[in-house]
C-alpha positions as a Python dict, from the first residue, in 0.01 Angstrom:
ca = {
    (1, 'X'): (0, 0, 0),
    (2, 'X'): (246, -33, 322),
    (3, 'X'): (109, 82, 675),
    (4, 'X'): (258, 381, 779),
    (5, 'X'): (474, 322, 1073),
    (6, 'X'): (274, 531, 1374),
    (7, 'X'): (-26, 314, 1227),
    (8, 'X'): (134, 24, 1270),
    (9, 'X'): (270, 68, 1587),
    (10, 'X'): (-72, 185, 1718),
    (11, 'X'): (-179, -164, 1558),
    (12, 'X'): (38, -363, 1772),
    (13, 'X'): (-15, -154, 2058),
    (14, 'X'): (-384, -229, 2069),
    (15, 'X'): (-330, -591, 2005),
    (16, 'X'): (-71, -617, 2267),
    (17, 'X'): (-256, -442, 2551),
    (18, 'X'): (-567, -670, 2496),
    (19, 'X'): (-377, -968, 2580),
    (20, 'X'): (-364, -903, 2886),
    (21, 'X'): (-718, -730, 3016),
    (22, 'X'): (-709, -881, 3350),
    (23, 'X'): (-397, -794, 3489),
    (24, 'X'): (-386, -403, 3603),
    (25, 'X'): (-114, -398, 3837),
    (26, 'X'): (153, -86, 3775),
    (27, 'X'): (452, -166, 3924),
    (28, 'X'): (691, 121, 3732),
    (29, 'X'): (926, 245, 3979),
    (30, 'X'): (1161, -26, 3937),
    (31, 'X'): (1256, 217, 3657),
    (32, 'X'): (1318, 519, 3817),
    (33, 'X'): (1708, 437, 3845),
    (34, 'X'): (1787, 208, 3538),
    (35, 'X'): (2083, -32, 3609),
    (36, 'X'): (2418, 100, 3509),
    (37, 'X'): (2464, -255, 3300),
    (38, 'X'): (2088, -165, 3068),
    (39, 'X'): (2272, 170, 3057),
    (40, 'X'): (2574, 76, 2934),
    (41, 'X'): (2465, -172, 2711),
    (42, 'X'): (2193, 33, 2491),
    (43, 'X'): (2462, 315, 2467),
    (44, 'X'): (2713, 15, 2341),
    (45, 'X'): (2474, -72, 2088),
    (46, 'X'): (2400, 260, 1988),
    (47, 'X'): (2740, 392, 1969),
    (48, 'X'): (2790, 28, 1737),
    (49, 'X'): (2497, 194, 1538),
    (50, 'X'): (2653, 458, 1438),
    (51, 'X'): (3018, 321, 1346),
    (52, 'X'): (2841, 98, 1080),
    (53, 'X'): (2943, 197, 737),
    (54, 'X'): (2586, 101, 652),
    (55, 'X'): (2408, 357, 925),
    (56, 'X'): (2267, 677, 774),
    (57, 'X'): (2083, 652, 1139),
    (58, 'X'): (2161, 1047, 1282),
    (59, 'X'): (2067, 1213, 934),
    (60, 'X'): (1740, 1059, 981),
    (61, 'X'): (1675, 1072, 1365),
    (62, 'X'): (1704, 1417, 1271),
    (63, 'X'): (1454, 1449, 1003),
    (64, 'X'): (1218, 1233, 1191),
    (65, 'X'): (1224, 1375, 1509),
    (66, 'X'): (1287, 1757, 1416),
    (67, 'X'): (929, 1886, 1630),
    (68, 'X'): (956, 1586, 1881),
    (69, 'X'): (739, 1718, 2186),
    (70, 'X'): (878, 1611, 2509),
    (71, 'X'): (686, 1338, 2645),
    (72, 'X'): (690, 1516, 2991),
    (73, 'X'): (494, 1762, 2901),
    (74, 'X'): (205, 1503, 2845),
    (75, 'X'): (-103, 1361, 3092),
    (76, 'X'): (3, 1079, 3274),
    (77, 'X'): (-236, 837, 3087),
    (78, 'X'): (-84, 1017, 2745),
    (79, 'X'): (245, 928, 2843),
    (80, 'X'): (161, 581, 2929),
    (81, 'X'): (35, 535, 2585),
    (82, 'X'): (322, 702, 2412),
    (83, 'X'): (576, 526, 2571),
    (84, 'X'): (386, 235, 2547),
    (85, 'X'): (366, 267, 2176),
    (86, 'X'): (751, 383, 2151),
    (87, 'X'): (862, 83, 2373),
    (88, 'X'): (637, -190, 2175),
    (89, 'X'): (851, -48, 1807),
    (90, 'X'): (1153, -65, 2004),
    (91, 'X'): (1092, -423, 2108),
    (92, 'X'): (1019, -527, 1745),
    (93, 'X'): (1295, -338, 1556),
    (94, 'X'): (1515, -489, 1842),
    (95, 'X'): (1360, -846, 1737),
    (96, 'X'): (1437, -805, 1355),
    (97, 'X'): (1815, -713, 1429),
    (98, 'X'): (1867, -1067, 1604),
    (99, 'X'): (2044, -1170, 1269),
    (100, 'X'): (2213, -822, 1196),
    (101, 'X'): (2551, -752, 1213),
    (102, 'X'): (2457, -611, 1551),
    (103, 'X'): (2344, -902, 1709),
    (104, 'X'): (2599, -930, 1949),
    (105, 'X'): (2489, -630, 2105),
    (106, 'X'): (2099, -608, 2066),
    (107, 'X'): (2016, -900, 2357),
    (108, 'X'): (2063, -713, 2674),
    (109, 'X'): (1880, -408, 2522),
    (110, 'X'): (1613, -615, 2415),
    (111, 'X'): (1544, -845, 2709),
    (112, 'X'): (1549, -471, 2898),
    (113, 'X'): (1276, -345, 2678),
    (114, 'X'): (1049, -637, 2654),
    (115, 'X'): (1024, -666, 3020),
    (116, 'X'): (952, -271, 3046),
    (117, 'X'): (719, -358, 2718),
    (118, 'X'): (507, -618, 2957),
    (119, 'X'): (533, -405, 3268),
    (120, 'X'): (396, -111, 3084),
    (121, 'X'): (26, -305, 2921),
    (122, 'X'): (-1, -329, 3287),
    (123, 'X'): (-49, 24, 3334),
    (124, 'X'): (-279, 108, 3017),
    (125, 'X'): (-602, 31, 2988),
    (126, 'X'): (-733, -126, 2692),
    (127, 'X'): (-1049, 117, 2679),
    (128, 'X'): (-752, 437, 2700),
    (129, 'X'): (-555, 278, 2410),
    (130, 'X'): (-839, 186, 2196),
    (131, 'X'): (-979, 548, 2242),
    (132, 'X'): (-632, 708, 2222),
    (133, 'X'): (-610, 491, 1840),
    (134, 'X'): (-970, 581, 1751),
    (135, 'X'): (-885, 982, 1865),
    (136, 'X'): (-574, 983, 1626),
    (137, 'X'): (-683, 820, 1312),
    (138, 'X'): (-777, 1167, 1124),
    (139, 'X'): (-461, 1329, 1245),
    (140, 'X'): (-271, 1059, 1172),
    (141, 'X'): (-409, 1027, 783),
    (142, 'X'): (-476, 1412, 723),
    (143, 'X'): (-216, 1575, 932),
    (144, 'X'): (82, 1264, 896),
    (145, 'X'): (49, 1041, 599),
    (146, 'X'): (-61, 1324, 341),
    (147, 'X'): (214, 1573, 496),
    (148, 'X'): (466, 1311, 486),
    (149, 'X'): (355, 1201, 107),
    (150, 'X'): (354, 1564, -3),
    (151, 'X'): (710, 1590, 63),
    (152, 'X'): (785, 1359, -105),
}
Protein backbone atom coordinates (compact mmCIF):
# COMPACT_ATOMS: atom_id res chain seq x y z
CA UNK A 1 0.00 0.00 0.00
CA UNK A 2 1.76 3.55 -0.91
CA UNK A 3 2.02 6.29 1.92
CA UNK A 4 -0.18 8.94 1.35
CA UNK A 5 1.68 12.03 0.57
CA UNK A 6 0.83 14.46 3.86
CA UNK A 7 2.01 11.13 5.71
CA UNK A 8 4.95 11.03 4.12
CA UNK A 9 5.92 14.37 4.27
CA UNK A 10 5.12 14.43 8.02
CA UNK A 11 7.60 11.31 7.94
CA UNK A 12 10.43 13.21 6.65
CA UNK A 13 9.62 16.13 8.55
CA UNK A 14 10.09 14.36 11.84
CA UNK A 15 13.18 12.65 10.67
CA UNK A 16 14.65 15.79 9.41
CA UNK A 17 14.05 18.00 12.46
CA UNK A 18 15.70 15.34 14.77
CA UNK A 19 18.90 15.67 13.08
CA UNK A 20 19.53 18.48 14.31
CA UNK A 21 18.22 18.71 18.25
CA UNK A 22 20.94 20.88 19.38
CA UNK A 23 20.92 23.68 17.25
CA UNK A 24 17.80 26.19 18.06
CA UNK A 25 18.89 29.28 16.59
CA UNK A 26 15.98 31.13 14.27
CA UNK A 27 17.52 33.30 12.12
CA UNK A 28 14.29 33.87 9.48
CA UNK A 29 14.32 37.38 8.54
CA UNK A 30 16.80 36.98 5.93
CA UNK A 31 13.52 36.05 4.18
CA UNK A 32 11.44 38.80 4.63
CA UNK A 33 12.59 40.36 1.14
CA UNK A 34 13.50 37.31 -1.12
CA UNK A 35 16.19 38.21 -3.76
CA UNK A 36 14.82 39.34 -7.05
CA UNK A 37 17.27 36.44 -8.74
CA UNK A 38 15.25 33.30 -6.21
CA UNK A 39 12.27 35.30 -7.54
CA UNK A 40 12.85 35.22 -10.89
CA UNK A 41 14.15 31.97 -11.11
CA UNK A 42 11.21 29.80 -9.34
CA UNK A 43 8.73 31.86 -11.55
CA UNK A 44 11.14 30.73 -14.68
CA UNK A 45 10.76 27.31 -13.68
CA UNK A 46 7.27 27.47 -13.05
CA UNK A 47 6.23 29.28 -16.05
CA UNK A 48 8.66 26.19 -17.88
CA UNK A 49 6.15 23.96 -15.88
CA UNK A 50 3.44 24.84 -17.41
CA UNK A 51 4.59 25.11 -21.24
CA UNK A 52 5.43 21.31 -21.00
CA UNK A 53 3.24 19.33 -23.24
CA UNK A 54 3.51 16.74 -20.48
CA UNK A 55 2.14 19.21 -17.45
CA UNK A 56 -1.49 18.62 -16.46
CA UNK A 57 0.07 20.72 -13.30
CA UNK A 58 -2.91 23.76 -12.96
CA UNK A 59 -5.89 21.16 -13.38
CA UNK A 60 -4.53 19.56 -10.40
CA UNK A 61 -3.16 22.46 -8.20
CA UNK A 62 -6.66 23.17 -8.47
CA UNK A 63 -8.20 20.03 -7.30
CA UNK A 64 -5.64 19.72 -4.62
CA UNK A 65 -5.67 22.89 -3.19
CA UNK A 66 -9.48 23.89 -3.72
CA UNK A 67 -10.07 24.62 0.55
CA UNK A 68 -6.30 25.62 1.02
CA UNK A 69 -6.44 27.69 4.40
CA UNK A 70 -4.07 30.51 4.37
CA UNK A 71 -1.17 29.73 6.36
CA UNK A 72 -1.41 33.27 7.97
CA UNK A 73 -4.16 32.65 9.64
CA UNK A 74 -2.22 29.95 11.71
CA UNK A 75 -0.16 30.10 15.37
CA UNK A 76 3.22 30.95 14.85
CA UNK A 77 4.52 27.45 15.95
CA UNK A 78 1.62 26.01 13.35
CA UNK A 79 3.05 27.87 10.70
CA UNK A 80 6.51 26.86 11.42
CA UNK A 81 5.47 23.33 11.07
CA UNK A 82 3.45 23.79 7.96
CA UNK A 83 5.88 25.49 6.13
CA UNK A 84 8.31 23.35 7.41
CA UNK A 85 6.52 20.36 6.08
CA UNK A 86 5.62 22.25 2.63
CA UNK A 87 9.33 23.36 2.22
CA UNK A 88 10.88 19.72 3.12
CA UNK A 89 8.26 18.18 -0.19
CA UNK A 90 9.42 21.02 -2.11
CA UNK A 91 13.07 20.21 -1.53
CA UNK A 92 12.51 16.53 -2.50
CA UNK A 93 10.23 16.90 -5.56
CA UNK A 94 12.90 19.59 -6.52
CA UNK A 95 15.64 16.67 -5.96
CA UNK A 96 13.79 14.04 -8.21
CA UNK A 97 13.51 16.62 -11.20
CA UNK A 98 17.49 16.89 -11.34
CA UNK A 99 17.21 14.51 -14.45
CA UNK A 100 13.86 15.99 -15.89
CA UNK A 101 13.52 17.84 -18.79
CA UNK A 102 13.52 20.75 -16.37
CA UNK A 103 16.74 20.43 -15.02
CA UNK A 104 18.13 23.36 -16.35
CA UNK A 105 15.93 25.33 -14.37
CA UNK A 106 15.30 23.44 -10.99
CA UNK A 107 19.08 24.32 -9.36
CA UNK A 108 18.66 27.84 -8.25
CA UNK A 109 15.14 27.01 -6.89
CA UNK A 110 16.41 24.19 -5.16
CA UNK A 111 19.64 25.40 -3.56
CA UNK A 112 16.99 28.42 -2.40
CA UNK A 113 14.76 25.95 -0.72
CA UNK A 114 17.17 23.66 0.90
CA UNK A 115 18.88 26.42 2.62
CA UNK A 116 15.32 27.87 3.82
CA UNK A 117 14.64 23.85 4.45
CA UNK A 118 17.82 23.89 7.07
CA UNK A 119 17.14 27.37 8.38
CA UNK A 120 13.62 26.42 9.17
CA UNK A 121 14.48 22.77 11.61
CA UNK A 122 16.14 25.54 13.36
CA UNK A 123 13.07 27.10 14.39
CA UNK A 124 10.87 23.85 15.23
CA UNK A 125 11.23 21.94 17.93
CA UNK A 126 11.39 18.35 17.70
CA UNK A 127 8.89 17.85 20.77
CA UNK A 128 6.26 20.53 18.55
CA UNK A 129 6.70 18.39 15.37
CA UNK A 130 6.48 15.08 16.94
CA UNK A 131 3.26 16.27 18.81
CA UNK A 132 1.96 18.21 15.77
CA UNK A 133 2.44 14.34 13.73
CA UNK A 134 1.00 12.42 16.71
CA UNK A 135 -2.15 15.28 16.87
CA UNK A 136 -2.89 14.66 13.07
CA UNK A 137 -2.74 10.99 12.55
CA UNK A 138 -6.72 10.42 13.01
CA UNK A 139 -7.50 13.38 10.85
CA UNK A 140 -5.19 12.54 8.53
CA UNK A 141 -6.55 8.65 8.12
CA UNK A 142 -10.35 9.38 8.90
CA UNK A 143 -10.82 12.83 7.61
CA UNK A 144 -7.91 12.59 4.42
CA UNK A 145 -7.09 9.16 3.23
CA UNK A 146 -10.78 7.69 3.46
CA UNK A 147 -12.24 11.10 1.91
CA UNK A 148 -9.71 11.07 -0.70
CA UNK A 149 -10.30 7.07 -1.41
CA UNK A 150 -14.06 7.58 -1.45
CA UNK A 151 -13.78 9.74 -4.35
CA UNK A 152 -12.29 7.79 -5.99
Amino acid sequence: MAIPIRLAAMMVLLVTVTAHPHRRHCHMSRYRSLSPSDIRAVRLLHNEHEKSPFSDGIKCQKKMFRHKPSVCDLKASDKQILTLERVTLAVDVLTNMTESSLSEFVSQPLEFFRSLEDDLKHCVSVQCVQDAVLLSLIQLLIEDVMCWANKE
